[in-house]
C-alpha positions in Angstrom: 0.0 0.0 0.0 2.9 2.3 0.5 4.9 3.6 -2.1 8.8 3.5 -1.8 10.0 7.4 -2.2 14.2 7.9 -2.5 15.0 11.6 -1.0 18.4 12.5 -2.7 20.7 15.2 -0.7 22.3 17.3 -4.0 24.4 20.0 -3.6 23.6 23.1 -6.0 26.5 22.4 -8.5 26.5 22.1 -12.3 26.2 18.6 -13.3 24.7 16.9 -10.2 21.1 16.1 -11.5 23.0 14.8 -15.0 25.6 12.8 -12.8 22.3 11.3 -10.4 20.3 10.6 -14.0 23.1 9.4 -15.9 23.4 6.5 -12.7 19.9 6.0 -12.8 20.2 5.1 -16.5 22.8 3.0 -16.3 21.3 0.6 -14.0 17.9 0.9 -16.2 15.5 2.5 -13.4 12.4 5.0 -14.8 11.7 7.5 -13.2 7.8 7.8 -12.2 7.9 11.4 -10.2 9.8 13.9 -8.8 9.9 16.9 -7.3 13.0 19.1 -5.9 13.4 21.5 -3.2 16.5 23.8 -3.0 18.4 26.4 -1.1 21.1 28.4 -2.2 23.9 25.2 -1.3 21.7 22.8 -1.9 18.5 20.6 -2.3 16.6 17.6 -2.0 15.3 15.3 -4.6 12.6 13.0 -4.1 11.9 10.5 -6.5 9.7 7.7 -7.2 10.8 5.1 -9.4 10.1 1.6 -10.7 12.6 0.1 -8.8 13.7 1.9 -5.4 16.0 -1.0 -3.2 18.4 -1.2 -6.9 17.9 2.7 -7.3 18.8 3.0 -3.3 21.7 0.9 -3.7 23.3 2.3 -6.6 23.2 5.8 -5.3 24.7 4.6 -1.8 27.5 2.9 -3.6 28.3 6.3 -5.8 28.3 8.2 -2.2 25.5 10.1 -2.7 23.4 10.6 0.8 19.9 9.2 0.2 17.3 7.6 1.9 13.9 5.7 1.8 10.6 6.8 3.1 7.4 5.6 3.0 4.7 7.9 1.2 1.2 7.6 -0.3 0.1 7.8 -3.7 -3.6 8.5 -4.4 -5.7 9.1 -7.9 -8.0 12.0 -7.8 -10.7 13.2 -9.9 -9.2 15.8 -12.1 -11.6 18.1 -12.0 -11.4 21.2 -9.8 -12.0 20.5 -6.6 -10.7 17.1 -6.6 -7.7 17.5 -4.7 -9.7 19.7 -2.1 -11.9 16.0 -1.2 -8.6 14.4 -0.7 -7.3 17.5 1.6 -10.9 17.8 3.9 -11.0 14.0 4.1 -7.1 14.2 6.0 -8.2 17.7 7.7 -11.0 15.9 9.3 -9.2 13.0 10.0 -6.5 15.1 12.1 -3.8 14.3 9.6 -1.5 16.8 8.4 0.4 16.6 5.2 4.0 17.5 5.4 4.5 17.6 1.4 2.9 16.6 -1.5 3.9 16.4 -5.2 2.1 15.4 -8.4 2.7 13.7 -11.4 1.3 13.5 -14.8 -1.1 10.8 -15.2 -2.0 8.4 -18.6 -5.7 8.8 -17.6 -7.1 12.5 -18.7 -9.8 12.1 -16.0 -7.5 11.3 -12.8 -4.6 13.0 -11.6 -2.3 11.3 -9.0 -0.8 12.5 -5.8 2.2 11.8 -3.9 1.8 12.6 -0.2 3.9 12.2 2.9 1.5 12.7 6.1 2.2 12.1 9.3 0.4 8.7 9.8 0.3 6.9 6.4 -2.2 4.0 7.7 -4.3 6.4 9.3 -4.6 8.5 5.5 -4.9 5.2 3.5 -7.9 4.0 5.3 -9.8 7.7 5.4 -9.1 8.0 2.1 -10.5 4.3 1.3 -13.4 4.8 3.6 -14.0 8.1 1.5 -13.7 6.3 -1.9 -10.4 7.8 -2.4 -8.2 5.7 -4.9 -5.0 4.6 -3.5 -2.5 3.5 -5.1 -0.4 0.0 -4.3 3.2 0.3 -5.2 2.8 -1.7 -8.1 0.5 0.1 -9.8 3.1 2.9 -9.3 6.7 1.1 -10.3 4.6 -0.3 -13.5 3.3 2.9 -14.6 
């Protein structure tokens, strides 16, 4: 039920998202999402991809600091309003979202979410009880 997200530490430098990309290539792992945050010295990248433990290890053996947390994906109507049902559902459950990111869909009438919460199996089941999709990590990794 949870999806595998790698959070990449990359210092603001020319040529560090090529050199993290180009490694990613080479050991054949797709890229589903991302999403960046950065300061002036550096940033952090947070992918999802089709395979996170071989993506995970080949960024730990090129030294680069990165880790693996547990986030949600859901599908949403795309429609406005449709990401506000999502939001209300884990506003009234007492679950607050610490980031969220989303990512282009194949379906023209859902859009996807990533989210990191504070209590993912708290947000799965309101969302399910609220006919929210969620999304396994396969249907993710196979996108």
């Amino acid at each position: 039920m949870f999806i595998k997200q790698l959070s990449i530490f990359v210092e603001n430098k020319p040529g560090r998202l090529s050199s993290i990309t180009e490694l990613l290539e080479k050991n054949n792992i797709d890229i589903r999402a991302l999403s960046i945050a950065d300061t002036r010295d550096f940033g952090i990248l947070r992918l999802i991809v089709n395979d996170p433990d071989k993506a995970l290890n080949a960024l730990k053996s090129a030294d680069y600091s990165v880790t693996l947390t547990n986030v949600i994906a859901i599908g949403i109507e795309d429609t406005p309003g449709g990401l506000h049902k999502a939001m209300d559902i884990l506003y009234k459950n007492n679950i607050s979202v610490e980031y969220m990111y989303a990512f282009i869909s194949k379906s023209k009438d859902t859009a996807y979410v990533i989210l990191r919460v504070e209590n993912n199996d708290k947000a799965v089941t309101a969302m399910e009880e609220n006919n929210i999709q969620v999304l396994t990590s396969k249907d993710i990794y196979e996108m």
